[in-house]
C-alpha positions as CSV (number, residue, x, y, z in Angstrom):
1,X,30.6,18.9,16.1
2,X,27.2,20.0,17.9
3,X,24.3,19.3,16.8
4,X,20.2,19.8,17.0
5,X,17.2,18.2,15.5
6,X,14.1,19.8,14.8
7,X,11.1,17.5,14.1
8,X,8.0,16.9,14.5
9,X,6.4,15.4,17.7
10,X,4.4,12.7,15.6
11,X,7.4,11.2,13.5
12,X,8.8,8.6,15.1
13,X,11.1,8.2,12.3
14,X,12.9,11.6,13.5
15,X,12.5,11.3,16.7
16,X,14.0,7.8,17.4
17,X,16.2,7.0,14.3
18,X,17.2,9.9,13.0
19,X,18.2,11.4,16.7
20,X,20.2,9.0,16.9
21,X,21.7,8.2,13.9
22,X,23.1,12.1,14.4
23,X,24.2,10.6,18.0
24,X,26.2,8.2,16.5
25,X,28.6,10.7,14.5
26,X,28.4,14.1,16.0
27,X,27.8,15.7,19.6
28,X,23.7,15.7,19.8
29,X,23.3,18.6,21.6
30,X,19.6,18.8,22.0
31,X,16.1,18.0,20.0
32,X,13.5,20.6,19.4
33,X,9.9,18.7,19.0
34,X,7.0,20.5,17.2
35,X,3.9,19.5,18.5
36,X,0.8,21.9,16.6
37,X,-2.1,22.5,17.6
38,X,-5.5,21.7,15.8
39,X,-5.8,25.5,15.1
40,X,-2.5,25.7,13.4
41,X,-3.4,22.2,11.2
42,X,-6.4,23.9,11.0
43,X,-5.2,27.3,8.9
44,X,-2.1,24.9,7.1
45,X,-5.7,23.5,5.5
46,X,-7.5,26.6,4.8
47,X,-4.1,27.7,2.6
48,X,-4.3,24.7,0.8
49,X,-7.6,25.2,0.1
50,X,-7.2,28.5,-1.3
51,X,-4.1,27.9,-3.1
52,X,-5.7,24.8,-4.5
53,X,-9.5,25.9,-5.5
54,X,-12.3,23.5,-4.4
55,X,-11.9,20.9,-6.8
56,X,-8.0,20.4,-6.8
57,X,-8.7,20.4,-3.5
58,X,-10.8,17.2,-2.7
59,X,-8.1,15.3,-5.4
60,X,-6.0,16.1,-2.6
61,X,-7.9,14.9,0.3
62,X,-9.1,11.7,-1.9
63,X,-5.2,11.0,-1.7
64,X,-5.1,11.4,1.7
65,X,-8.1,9.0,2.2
66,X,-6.8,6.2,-0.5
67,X,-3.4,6.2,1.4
68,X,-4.8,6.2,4.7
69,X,-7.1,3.2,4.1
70,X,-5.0,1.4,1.3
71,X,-0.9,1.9,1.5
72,X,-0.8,3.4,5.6
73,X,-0.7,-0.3,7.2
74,X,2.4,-1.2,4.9
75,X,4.1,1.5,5.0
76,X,3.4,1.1,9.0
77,X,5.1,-2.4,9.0
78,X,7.9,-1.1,7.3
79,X,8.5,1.8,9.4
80,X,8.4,-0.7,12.0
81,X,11.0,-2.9,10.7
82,X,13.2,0.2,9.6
83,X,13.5,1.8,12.9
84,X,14.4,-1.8,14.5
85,X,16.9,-1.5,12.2
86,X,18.3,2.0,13.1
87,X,18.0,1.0,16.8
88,X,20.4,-2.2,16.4
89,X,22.6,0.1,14.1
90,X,22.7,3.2,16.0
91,X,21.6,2.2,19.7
92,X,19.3,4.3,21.7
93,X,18.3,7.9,21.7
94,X,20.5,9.4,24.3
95,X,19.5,11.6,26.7
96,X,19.5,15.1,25.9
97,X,17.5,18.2,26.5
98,X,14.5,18.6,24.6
99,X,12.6,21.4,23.9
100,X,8.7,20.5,23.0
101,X,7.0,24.0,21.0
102,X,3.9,23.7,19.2
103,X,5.9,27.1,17.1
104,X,9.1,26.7,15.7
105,X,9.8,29.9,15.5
106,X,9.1,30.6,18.7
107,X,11.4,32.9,21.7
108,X,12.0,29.7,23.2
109,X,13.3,28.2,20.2
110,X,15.9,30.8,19.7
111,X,16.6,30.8,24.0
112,X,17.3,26.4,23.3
113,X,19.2,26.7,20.1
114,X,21.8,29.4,21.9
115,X,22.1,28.0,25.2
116,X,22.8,24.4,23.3
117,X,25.4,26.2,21.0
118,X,25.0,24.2,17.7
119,X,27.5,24.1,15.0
120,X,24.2,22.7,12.6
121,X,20.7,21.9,13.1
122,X,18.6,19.4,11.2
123,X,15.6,20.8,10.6
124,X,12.3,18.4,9.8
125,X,9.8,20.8,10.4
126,X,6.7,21.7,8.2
127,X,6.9,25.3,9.5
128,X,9.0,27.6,7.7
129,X,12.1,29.0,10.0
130,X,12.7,32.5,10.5
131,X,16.2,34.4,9.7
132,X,16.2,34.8,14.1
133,X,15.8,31.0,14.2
134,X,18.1,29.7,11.1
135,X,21.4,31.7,11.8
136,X,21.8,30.6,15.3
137,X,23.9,27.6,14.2
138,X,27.7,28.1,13.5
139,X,26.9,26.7,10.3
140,X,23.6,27.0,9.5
141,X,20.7,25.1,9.5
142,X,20.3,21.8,6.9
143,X,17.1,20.1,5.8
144,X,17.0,16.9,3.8
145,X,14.6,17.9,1.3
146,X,12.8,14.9,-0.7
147,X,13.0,16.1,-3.6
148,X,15.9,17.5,-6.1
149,X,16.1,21.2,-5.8
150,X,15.2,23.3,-7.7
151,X,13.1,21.4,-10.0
152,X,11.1,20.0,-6.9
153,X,11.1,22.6,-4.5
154,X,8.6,22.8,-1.5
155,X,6.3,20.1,-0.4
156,X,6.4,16.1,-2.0
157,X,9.3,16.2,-4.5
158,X,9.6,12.8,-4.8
159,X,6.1,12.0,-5.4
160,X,5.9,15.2,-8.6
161,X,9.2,13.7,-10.3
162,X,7.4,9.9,-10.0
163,X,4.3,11.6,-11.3
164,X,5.9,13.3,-14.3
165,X,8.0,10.5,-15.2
166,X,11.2,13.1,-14.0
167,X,12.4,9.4,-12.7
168,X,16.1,10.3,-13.1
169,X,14.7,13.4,-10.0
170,X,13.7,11.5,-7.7
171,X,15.8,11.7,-4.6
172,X,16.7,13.9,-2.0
173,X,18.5,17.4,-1.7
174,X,20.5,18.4,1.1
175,X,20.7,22.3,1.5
176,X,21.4,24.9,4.0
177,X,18.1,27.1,4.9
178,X,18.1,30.6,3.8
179,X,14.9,33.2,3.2
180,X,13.0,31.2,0.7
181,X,11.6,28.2,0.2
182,X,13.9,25.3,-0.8
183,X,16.6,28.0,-1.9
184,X,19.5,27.5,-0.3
185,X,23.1,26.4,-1.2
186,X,22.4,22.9,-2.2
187,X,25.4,20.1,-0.9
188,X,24.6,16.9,-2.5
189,X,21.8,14.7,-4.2
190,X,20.8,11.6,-2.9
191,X,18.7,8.6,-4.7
192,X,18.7,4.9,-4.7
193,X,17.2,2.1,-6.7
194,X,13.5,2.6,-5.4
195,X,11.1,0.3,-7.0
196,X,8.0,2.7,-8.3
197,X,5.9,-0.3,-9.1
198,X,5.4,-1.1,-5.7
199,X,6.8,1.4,-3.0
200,X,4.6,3.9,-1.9
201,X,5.8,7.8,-2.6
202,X,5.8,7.7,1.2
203,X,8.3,5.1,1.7
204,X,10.0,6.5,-1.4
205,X,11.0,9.7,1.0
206,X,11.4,7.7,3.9
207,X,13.7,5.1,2.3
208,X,16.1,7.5,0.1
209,X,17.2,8.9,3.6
210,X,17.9,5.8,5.3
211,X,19.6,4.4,2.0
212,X,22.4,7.1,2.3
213,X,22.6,7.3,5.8
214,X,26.5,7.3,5.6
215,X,26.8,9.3,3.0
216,X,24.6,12.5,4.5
217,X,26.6,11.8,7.3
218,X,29.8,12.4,6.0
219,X,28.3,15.5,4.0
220,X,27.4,17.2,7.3
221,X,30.3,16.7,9.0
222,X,32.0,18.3,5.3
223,X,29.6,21.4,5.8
224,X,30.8,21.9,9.5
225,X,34.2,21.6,8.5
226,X,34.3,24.2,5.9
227,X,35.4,21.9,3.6
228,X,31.7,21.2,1.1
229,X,31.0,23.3,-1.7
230,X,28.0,24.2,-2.9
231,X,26.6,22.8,-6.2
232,X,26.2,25.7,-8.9
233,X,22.1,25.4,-9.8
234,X,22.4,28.6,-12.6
235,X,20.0,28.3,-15.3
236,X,18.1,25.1,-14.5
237,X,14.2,25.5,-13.7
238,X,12.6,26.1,-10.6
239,X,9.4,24.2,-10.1
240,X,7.2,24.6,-6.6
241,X,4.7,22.0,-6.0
242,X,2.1,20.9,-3.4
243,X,0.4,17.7,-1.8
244,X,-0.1,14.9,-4.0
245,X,-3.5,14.0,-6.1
246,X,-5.0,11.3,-6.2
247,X,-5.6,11.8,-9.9
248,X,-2.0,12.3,-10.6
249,X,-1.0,9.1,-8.0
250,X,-3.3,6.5,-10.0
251,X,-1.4,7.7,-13.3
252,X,2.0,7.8,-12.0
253,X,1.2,3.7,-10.8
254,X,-0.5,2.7,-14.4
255,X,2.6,3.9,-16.2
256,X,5.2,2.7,-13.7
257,X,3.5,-0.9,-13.5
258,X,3.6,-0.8,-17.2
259,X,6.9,0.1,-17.1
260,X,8.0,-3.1,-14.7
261,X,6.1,-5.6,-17.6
């Protein structure tokens, strides 16, 4: 089994453990490394802006203050620690050919993806991927979506099912890409026994993928096989949400503290 990762160029989590944790149980055929530009983080703001209105908007940049000055550091160490981890578990990224685009969907995107010939691609991109881009892959491209689908579709899953008290949702959902967002054929839910009281929503997203490690493993190589189904998601609700408030983030930790005693 081929396979290519997509990530970004500032996650080292991708980029070092997750490279090559795929190393260690298929063929990694190549990585493909988003690296935007300010203009491009630029207009991803002005969206949120507009989508948000001015006021839901600074409780969103609040939360990205209160975790950058009170839960980043901790979260830091832990990375830290987890990626030593992966490296003792899984060795060393191996040498492969790496395509660095600041667009992922990009010409040279689709050039990489068919001169690598994968059977999947792992995608861990922000950017949404074009039908020229997803359907290069024999068997499509996956993303391990934190959040369960289609509840918690698009961006912070985990944190909106901590935040609504949804705590039996909170987990990860591994689905093939298609033309929406969050859509496609859903292969398995993933969770573990996270501790709300005092993990971070951050780590929460981080941790449920490295908890199931094997499993998602095992899953892929089912997809490239032929041999996983599909989950059938008819008549359950579909819920899109955004970046996490700050309002919503001091609630979510009152009632889950209460909740611990």
């Amino acid at each position: 089994m081929r396979t290519v990762l997509m990530c970004h160029a500032g996650d080292a989590f991708d980029r070092e453990g997750l490279a090559a944790w795929m190393a260690s149980f298929s063929d990694l055929a190549g990585v493909v490394v988003i690296d935007e530009t300010g203009v491009q983080k630029r207009a991803r703001i002005r969206r949120e802006w507009r989508r948000l209105g001015t006021w839901r908007f600074l409780d969103v940049l609040a939360m990205r203050l209160y975790y950058r000055f009170k839960l980043a550091a901790t979260d830091r160490a832990w990375m830290d620690a987890t990626l030593a981890n992966m490296r003792r578990r899984f060795g060393d990224v191996p040498g492969v050919p790496e395509l660095r685009v600041a667009d992922a969907n990009a010409p040279e995107v689709a050039a990489f993806l068919r001169e690598r010939k994968p059977d999947i691609m792992i995608a861990r991109s922000k950017q949404l991927l074009a039908r020229r881009i997803y359907r290069i892959p024999r068997n499509g491209c996956l993303v391990m979506h934190p959040g369960i689908c289609p509840e918690y579709r698009n961006a912070h899953g985990c944190f909106w099912a901590l935040a609504e008290r949804d705590l039996d949702r909170v987990g990860l959902t591994l689905l093939r890409i298609d033309a929406g967002v969050d859509t496609g054929p859903i292969y398995g839910y993933f969770t573990y026994a996270f501790d709300e009281a005092r993990e971070s929503h951050v780590r929460v997203q981080y941790r449920v993928v490295v908890e199931n490690l094997d499993a998602l493993a095992q899953r892929v190589r089912e997809i490239a096989a032929g041999e996983a189904v599909p989950m059938d998601v008819s008549g359950r609700q579909s819920g899109v949400w955004g970046q996490p408030w700050l309002s919503r983030y001091v609630r979510w930790k009152r009632s889950a503290r209460a909740l611990a005693g």
